[in-house]
mmCIF file as gemmi writes it, N, C-alpha and C atoms, coordinates in Angstrom:
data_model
loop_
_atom_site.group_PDB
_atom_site.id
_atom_site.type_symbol
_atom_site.label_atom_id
_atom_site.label_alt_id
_atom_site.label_comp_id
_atom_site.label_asym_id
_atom_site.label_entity_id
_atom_site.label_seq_id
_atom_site.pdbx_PDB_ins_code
_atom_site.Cartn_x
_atom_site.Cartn_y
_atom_site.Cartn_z
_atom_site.occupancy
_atom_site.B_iso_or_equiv
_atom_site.pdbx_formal_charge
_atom_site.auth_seq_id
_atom_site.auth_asym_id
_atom_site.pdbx_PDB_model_num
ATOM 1 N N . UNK Axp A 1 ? -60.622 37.541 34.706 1 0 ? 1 A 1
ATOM 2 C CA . UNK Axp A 1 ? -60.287 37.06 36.041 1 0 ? 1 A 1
ATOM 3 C C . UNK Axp A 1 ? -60.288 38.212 37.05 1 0 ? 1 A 1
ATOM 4 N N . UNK Axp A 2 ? -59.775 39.461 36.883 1 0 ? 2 A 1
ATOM 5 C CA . UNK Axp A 2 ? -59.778 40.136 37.579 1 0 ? 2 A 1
ATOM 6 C C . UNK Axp A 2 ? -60.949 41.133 37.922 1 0 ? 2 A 1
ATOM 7 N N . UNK Axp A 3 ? -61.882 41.128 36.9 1 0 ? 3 A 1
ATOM 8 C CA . UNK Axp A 3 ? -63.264 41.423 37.307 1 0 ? 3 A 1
ATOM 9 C C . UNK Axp A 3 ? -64.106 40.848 38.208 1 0 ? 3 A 1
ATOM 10 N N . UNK Axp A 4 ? -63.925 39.26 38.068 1 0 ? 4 A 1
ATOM 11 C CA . UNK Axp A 4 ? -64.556 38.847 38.718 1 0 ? 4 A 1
ATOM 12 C C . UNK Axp A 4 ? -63.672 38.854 40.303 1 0 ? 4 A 1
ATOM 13 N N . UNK Axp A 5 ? -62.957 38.857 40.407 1 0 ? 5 A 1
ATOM 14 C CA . UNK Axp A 5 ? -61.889 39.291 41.93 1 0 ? 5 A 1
ATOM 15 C C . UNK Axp A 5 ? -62.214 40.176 42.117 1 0 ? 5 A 1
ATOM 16 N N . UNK Axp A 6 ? -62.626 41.702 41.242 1 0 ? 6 A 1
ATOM 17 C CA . UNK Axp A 6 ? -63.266 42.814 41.737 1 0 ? 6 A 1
ATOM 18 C C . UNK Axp A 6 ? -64.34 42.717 42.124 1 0 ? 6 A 1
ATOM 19 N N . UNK Axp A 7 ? -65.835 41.994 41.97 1 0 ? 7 A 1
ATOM 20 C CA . UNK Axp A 7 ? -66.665 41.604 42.09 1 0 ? 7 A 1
ATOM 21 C C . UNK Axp A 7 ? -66.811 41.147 42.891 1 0 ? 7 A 1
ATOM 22 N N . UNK Axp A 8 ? -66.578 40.225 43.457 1 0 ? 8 A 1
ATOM 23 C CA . UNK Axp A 8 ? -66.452 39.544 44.905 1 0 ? 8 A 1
ATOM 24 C C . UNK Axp A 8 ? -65.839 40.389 46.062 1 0 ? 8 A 1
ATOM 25 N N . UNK Axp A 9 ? -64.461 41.072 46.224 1 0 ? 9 A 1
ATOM 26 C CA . UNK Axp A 9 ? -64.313 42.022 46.833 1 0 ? 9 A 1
ATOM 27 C C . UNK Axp A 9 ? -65.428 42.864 46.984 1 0 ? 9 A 1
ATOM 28 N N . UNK Axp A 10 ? -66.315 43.477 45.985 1 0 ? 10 A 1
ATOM 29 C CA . UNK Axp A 10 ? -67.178 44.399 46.233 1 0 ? 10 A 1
ATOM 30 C C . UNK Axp A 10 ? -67.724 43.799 46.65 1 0 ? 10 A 1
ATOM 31 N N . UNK Axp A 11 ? -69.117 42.503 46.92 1 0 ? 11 A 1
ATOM 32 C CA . UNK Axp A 11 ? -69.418 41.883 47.911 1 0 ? 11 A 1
ATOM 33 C C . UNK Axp A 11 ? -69.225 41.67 48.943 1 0 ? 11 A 1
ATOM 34 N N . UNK Axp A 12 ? -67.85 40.685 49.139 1 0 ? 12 A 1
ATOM 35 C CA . UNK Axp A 12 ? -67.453 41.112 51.024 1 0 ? 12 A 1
ATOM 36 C C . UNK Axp A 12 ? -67.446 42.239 51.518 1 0 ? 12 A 1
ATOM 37 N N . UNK Axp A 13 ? -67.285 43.616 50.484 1 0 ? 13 A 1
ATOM 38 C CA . UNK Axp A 13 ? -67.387 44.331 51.415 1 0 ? 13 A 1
ATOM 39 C C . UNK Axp A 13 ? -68.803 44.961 52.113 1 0 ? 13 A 1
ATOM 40 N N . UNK Axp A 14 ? -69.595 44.984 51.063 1 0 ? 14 A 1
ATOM 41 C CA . UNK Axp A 14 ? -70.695 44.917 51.372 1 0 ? 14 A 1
ATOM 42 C C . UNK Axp A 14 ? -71.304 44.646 52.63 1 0 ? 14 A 1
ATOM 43 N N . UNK Axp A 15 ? -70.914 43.139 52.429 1 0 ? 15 A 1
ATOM 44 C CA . UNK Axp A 15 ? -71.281 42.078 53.739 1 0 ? 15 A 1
ATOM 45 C C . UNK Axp A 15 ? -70.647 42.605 55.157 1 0 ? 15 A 1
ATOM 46 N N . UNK Axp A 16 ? -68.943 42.956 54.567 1 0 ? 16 A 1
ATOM 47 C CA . UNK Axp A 16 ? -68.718 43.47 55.899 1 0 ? 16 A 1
ATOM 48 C C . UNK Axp A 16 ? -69.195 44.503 56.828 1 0 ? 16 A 1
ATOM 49 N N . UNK Axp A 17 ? -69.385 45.306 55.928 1 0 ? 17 A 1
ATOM 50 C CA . UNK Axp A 17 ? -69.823 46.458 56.463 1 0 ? 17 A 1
ATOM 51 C C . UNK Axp A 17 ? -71.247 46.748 57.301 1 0 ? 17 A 1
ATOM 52 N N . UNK Axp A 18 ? -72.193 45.362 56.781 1 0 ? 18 A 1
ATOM 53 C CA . UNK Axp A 18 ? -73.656 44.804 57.282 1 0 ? 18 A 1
ATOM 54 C C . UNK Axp A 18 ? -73.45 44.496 58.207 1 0 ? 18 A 1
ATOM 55 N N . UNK Axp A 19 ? -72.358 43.328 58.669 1 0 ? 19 A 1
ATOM 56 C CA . UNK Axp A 19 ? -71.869 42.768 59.746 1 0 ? 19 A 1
ATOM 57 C C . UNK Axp A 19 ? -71.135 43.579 60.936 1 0 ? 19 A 1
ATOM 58 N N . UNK Axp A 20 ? -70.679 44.616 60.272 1 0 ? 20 A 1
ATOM 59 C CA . UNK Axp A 20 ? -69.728 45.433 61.474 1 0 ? 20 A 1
ATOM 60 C C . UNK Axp A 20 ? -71.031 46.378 61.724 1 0 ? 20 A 1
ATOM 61 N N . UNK Axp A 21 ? -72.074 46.885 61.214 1 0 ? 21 A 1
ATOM 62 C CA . UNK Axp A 21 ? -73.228 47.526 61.707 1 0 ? 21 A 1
ATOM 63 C C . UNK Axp A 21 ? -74.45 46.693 62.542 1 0 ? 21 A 1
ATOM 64 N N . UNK Axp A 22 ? -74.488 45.218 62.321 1 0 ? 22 A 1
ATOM 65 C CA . UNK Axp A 22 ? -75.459 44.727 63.087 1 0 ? 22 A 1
ATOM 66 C C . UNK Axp A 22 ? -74.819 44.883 64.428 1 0 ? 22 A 1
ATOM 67 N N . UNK Axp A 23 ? -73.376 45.025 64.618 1 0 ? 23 A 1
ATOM 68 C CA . UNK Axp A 23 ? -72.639 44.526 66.235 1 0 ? 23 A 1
ATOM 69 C C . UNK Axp A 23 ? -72.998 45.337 67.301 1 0 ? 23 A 1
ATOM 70 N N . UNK Axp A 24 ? -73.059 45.677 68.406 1 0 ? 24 A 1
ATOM 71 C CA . UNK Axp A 24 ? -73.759 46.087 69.082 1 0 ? 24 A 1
ATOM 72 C C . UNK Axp A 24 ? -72.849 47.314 69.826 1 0 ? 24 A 1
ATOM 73 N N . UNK Axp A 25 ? -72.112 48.758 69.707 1 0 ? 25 A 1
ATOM 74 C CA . UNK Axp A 25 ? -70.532 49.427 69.835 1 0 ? 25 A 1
ATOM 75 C C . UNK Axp A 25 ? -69.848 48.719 71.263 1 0 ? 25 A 1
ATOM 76 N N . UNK Axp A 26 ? -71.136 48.478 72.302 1 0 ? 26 A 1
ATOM 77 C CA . UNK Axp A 26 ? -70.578 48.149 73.575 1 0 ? 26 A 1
ATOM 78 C C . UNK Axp A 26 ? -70.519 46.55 73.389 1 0 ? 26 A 1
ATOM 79 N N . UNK Axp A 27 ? -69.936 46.042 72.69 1 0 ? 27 A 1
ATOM 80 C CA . UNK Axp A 27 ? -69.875 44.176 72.752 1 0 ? 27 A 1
ATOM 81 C C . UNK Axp A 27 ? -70.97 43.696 73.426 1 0 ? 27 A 1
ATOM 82 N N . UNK Axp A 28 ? -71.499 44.664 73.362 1 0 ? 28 A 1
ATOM 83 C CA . UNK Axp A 28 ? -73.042 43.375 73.952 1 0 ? 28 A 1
ATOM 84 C C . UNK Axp A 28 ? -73.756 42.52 73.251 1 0 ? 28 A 1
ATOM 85 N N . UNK Axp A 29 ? -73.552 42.339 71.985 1 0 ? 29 A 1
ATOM 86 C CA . UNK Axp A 29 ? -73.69 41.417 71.19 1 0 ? 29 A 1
ATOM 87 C C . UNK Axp A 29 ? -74.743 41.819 69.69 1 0 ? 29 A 1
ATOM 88 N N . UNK Axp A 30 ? -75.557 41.331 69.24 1 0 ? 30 A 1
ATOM 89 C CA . UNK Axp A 30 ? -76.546 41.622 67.815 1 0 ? 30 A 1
ATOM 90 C C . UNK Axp A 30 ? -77.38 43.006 68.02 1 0 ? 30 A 1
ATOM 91 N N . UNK Axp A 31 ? -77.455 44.273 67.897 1 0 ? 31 A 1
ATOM 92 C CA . UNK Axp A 31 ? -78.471 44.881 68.032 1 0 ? 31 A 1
ATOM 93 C C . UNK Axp A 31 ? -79.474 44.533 67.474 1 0 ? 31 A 1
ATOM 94 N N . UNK Axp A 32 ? -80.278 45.328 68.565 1 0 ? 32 A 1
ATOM 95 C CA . UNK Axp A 32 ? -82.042 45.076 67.959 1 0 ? 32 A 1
ATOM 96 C C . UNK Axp A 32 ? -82.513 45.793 66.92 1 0 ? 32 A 1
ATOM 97 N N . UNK Axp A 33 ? -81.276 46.918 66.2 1 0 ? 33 A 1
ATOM 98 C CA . UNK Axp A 33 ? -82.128 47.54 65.071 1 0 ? 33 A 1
ATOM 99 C C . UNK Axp A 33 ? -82.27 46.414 64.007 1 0 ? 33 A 1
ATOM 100 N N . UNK Axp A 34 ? -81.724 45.345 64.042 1 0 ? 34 A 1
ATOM 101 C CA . UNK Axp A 34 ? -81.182 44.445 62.741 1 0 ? 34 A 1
ATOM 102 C C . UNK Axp A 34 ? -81.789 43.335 63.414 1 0 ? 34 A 1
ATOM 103 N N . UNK Axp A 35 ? -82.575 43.108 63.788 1 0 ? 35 A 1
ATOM 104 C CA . UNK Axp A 35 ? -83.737 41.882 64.605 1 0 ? 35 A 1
ATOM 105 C C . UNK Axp A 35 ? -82.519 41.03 65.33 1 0 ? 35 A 1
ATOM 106 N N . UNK Axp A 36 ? -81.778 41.704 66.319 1 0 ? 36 A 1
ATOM 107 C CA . UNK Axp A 36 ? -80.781 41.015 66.785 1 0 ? 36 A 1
ATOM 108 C C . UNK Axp A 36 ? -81.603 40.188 68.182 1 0 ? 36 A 1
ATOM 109 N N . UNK Axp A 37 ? -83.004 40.67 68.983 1 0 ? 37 A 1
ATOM 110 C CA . UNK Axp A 37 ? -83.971 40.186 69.793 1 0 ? 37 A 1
ATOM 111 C C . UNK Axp A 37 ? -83.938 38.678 69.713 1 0 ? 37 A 1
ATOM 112 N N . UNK Axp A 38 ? -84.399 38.358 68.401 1 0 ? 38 A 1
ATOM 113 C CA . UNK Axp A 38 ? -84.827 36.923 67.828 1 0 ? 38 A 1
ATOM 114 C C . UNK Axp A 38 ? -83.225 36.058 68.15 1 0 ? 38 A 1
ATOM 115 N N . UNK Axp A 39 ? -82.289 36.786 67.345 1 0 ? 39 A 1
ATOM 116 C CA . UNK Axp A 39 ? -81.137 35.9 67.226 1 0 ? 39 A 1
ATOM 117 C C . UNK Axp A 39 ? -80.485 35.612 68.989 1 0 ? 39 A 1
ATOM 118 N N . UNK Axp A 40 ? -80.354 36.944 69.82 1 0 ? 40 A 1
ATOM 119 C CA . UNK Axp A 40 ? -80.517 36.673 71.45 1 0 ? 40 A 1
ATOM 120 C C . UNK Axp A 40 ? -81.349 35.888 71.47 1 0 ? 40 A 1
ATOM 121 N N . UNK Axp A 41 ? -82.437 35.441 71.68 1 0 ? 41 A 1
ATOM 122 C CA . UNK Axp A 41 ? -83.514 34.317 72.063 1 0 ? 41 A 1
ATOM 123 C C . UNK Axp A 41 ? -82.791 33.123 71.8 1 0 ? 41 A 1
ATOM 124 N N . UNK Axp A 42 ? -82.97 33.502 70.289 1 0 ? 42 A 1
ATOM 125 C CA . UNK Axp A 42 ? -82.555 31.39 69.875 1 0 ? 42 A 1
ATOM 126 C C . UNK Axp A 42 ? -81.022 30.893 70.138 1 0 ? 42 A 1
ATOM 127 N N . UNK Axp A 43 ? -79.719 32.203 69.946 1 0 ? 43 A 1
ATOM 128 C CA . UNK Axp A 43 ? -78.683 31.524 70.437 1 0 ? 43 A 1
ATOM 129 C C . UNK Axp A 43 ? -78.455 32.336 71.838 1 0 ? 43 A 1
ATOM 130 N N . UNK Axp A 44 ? -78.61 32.688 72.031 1 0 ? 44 A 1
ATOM 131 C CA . UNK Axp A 44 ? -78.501 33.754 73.528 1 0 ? 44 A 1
ATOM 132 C C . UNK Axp A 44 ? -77.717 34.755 73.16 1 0 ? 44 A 1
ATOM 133 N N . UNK Axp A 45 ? -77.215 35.948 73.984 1 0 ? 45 A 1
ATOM 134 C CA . UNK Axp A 45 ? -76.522 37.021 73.813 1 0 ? 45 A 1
ATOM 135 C C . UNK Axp A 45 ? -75.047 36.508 73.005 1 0 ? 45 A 1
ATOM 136 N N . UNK Axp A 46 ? -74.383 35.888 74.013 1 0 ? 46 A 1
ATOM 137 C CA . UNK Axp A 46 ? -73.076 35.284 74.349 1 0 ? 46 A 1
ATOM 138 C C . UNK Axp A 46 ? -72.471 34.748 72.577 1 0 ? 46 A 1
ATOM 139 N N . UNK Axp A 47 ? -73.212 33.706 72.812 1 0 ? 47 A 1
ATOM 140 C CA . UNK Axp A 47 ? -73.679 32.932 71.16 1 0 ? 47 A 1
ATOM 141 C C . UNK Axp A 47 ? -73.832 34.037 69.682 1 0 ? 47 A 1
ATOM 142 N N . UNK Axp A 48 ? -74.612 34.568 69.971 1 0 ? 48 A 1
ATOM 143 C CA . UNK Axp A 48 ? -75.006 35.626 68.899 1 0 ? 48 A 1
ATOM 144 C C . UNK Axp A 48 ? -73.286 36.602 68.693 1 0 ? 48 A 1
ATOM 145 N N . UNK Axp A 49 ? -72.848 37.188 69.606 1 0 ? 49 A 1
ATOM 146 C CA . UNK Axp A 49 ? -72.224 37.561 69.604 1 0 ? 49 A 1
ATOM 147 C C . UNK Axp A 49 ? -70.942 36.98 69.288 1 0 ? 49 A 1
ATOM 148 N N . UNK Axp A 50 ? -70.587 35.815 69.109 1 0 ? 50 A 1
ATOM 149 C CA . UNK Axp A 50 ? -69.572 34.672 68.967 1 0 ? 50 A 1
ATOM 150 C C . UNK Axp A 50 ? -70.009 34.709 67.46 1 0 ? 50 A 1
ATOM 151 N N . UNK Axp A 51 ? -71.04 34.405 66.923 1 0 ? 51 A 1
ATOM 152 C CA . UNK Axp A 51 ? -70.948 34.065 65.543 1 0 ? 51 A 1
ATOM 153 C C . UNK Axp A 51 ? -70.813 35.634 64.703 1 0 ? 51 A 1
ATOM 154 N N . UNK Axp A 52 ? -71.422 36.842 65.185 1 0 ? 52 A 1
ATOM 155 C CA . UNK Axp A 52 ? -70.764 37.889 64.407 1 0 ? 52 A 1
ATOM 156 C C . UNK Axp A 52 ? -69.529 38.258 64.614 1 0 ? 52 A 1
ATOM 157 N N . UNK Axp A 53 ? -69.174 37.712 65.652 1 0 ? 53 A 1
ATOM 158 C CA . UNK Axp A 53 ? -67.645 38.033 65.483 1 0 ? 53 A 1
ATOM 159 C C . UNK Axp A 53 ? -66.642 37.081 64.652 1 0 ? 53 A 1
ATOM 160 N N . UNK Axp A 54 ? -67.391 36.142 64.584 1 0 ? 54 A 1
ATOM 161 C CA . UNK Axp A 54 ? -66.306 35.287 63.642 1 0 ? 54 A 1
ATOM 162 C C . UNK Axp A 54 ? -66.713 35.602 61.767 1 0 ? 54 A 1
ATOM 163 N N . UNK Axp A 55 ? -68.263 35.91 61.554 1 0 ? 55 A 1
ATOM 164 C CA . UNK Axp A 55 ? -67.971 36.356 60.598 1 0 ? 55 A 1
ATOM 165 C C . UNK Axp A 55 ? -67.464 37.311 60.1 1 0 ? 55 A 1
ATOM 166 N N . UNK Axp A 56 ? -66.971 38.325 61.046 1 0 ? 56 A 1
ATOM 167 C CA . UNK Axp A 56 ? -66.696 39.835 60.75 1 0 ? 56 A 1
ATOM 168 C C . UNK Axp A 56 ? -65.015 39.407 60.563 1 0 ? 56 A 1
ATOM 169 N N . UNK Axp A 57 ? -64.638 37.98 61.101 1 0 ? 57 A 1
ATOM 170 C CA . UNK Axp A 57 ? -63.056 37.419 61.104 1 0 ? 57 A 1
ATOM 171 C C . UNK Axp A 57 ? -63.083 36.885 59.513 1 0 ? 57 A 1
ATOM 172 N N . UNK Axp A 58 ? -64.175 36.249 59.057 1 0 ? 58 A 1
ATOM 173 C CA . UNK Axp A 58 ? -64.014 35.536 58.08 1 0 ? 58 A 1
ATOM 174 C C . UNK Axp A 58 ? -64.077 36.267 57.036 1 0 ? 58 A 1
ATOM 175 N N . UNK Axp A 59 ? -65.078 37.436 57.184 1 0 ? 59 A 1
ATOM 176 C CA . UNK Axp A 59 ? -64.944 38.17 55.746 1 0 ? 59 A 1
ATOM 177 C C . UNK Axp A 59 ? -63.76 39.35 55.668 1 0 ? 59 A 1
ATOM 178 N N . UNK Axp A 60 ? -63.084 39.739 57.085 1 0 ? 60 A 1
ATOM 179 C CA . UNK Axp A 60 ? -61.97 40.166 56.605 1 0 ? 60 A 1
ATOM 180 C C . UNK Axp A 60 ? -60.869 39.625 56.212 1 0 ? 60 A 1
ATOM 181 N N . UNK Axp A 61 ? -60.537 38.546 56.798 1 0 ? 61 A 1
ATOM 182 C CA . UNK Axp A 61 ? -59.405 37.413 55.996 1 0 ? 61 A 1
ATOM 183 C C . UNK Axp A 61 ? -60.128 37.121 54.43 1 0 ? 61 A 1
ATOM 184 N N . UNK Axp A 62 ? -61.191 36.567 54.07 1 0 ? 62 A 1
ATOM 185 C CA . UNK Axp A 62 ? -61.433 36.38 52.632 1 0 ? 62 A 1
ATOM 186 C C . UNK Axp A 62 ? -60.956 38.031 51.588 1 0 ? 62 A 1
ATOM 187 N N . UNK Axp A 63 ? -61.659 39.272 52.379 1 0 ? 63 A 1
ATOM 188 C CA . UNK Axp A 63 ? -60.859 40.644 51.835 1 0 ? 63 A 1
ATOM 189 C C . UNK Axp A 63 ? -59.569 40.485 51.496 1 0 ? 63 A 1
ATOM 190 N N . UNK Axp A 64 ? -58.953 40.349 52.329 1 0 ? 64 A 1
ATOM 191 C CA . UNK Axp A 64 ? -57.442 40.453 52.592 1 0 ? 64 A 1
ATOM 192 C C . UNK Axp A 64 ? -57.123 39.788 51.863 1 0 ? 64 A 1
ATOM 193 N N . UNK Axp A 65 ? -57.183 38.136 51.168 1 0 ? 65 A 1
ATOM 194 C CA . UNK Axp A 65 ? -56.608 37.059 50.443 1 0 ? 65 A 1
ATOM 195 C C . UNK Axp A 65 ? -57.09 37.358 48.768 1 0 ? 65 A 1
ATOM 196 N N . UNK Axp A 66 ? -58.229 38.224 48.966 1 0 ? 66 A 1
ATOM 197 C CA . UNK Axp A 66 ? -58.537 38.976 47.51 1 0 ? 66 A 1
ATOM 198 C C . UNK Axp A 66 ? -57.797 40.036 47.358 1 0 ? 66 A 1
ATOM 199 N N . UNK Axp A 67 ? -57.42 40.992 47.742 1 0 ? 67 A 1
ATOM 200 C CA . UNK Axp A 67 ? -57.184 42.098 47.242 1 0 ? 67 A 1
ATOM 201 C C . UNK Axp A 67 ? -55.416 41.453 47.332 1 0 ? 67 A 1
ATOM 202 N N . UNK Axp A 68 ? -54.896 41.096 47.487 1 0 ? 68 A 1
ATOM 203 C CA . UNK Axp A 68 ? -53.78 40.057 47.449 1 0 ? 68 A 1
ATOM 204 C C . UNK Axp A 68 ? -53.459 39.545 46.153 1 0 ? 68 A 1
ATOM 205 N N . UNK Axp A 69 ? -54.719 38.889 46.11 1 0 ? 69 A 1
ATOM 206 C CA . UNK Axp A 69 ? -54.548 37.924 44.856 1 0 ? 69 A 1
ATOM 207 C C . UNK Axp A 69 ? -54.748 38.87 43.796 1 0 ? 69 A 1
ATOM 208 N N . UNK Axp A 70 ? -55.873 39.615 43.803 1 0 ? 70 A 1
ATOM 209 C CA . UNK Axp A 70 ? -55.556 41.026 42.949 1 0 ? 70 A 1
ATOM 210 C C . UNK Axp A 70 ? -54.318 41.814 42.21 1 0 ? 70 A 1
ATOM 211 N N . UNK Axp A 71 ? -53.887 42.216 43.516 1 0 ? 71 A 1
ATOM 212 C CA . UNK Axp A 71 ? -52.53 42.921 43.372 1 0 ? 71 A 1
ATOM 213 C C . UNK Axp A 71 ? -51.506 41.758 42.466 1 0 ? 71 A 1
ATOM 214 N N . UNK Axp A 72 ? -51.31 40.505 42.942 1 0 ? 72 A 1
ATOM 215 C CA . UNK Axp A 72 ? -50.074 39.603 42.043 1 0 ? 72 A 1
ATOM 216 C C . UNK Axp A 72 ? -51.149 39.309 40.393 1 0 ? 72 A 1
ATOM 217 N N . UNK Axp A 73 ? -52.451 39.221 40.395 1 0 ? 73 A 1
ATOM 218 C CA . UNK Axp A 73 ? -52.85 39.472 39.353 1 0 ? 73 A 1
ATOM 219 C C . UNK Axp A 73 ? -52.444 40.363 38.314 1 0 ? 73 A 1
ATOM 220 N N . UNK Axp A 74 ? -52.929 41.763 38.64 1 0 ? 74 A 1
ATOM 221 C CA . UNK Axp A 74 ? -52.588 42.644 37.952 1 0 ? 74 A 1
ATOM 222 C C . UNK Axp A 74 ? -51.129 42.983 37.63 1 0 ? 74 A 1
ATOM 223 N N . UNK Axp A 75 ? -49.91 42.774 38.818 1 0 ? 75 A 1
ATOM 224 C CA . UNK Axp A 75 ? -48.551 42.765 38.7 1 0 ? 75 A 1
ATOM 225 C C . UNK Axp A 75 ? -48.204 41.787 37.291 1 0 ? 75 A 1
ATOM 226 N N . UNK Axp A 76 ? -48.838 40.492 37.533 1 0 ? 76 A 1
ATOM 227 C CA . UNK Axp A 76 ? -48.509 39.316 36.318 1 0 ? 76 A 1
ATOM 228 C C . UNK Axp A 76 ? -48.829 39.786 35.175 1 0 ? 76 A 1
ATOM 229 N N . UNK Axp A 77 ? -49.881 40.699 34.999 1 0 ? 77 A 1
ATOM 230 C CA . UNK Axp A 77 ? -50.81 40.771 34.037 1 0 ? 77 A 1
ATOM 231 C C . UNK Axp A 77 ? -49.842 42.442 33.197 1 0 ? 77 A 1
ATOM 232 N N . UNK Axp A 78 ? -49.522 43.075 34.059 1 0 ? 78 A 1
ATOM 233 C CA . UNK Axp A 78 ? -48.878 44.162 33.44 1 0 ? 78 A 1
ATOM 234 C C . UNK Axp A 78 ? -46.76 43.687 33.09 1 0 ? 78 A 1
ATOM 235 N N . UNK Axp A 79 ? -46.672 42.627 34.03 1 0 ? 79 A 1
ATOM 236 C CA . UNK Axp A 79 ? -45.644 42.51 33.686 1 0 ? 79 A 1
ATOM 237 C C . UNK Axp A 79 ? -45.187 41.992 32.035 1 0 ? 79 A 1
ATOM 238 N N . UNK Axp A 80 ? -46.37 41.178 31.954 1 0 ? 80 A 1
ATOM 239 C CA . UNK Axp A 80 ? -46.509 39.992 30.49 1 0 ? 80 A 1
ATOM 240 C C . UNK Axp A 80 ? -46.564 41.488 29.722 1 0 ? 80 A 1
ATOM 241 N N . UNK Axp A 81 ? -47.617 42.277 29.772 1 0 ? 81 A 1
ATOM 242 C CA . UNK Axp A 81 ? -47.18 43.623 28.625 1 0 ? 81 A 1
ATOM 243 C C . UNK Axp A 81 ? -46.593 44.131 28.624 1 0 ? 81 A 1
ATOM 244 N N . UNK Axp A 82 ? -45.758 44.812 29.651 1 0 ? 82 A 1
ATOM 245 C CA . UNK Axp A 82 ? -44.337 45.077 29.068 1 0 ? 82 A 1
ATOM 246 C C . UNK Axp A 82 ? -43.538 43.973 28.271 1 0 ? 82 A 1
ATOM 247 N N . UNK Axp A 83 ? -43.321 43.292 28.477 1 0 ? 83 A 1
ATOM 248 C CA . UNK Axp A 83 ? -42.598 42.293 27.542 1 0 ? 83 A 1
ATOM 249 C C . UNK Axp A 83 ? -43.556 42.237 26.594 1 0 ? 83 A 1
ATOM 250 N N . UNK Axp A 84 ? -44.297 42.188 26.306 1 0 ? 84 A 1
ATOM 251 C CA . UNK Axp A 84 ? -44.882 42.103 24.677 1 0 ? 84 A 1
ATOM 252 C C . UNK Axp A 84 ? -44.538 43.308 24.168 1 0 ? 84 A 1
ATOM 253 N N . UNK Axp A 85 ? -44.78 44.03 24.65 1 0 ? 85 A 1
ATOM 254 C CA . UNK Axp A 85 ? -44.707 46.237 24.142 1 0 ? 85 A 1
ATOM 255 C C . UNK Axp A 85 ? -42.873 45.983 23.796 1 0 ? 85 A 1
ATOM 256 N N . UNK Axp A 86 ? -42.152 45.674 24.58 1 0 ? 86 A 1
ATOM 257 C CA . UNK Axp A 86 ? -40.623 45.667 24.094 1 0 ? 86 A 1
ATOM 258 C C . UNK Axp A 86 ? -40.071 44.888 23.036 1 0 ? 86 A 1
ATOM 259 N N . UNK Axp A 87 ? -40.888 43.506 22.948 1 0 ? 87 A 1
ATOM 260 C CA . UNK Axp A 87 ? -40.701 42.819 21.842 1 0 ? 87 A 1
ATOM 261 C C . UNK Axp A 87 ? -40.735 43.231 20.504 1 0 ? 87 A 1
């Protein structure tokens, strides 16, 4: 269980880190090194910029609720061995 919670963490972060580099430093929305041109066209600046910002919201709350669930993981998981080791 907790591999795979590590696993996925390493993914979002991944992702996040894609996402916090496509953004543009002055909020102007998708840069063009990351074909942000195309995505301005079809949703406009405004738009483009609305949806990386909400994913850059979504994959840090999904972070946050993993490395969470992690931590009471591993707490559960070391607590059960001490009580076996004392038994």
């Amino acid at each position: 269980m907790l591999s795979t919670i590590a696993i996925i963490i390493a993914i979002i972060c991944v992702l996040l880190i894609a996402i916090i580099l496509i953004q543009n430093p002055k909020g102007g929305g998708v840069d063009s090194t990351f074909g942000g041109n195309a995505a301005n066209q079809m949703f406009g600046a405004a738009r483009s910029a609305d949806i990386v910002e909400k994913w850059t919201w979504y994959l840090a709350a999904a972070l946050f609720i993993l490395c969470v669930t992690a931590t009471l993981v591993v707490s559960n998981g070391s607590a059960g061995n001490v009580e076996l080791l004392s038994h």
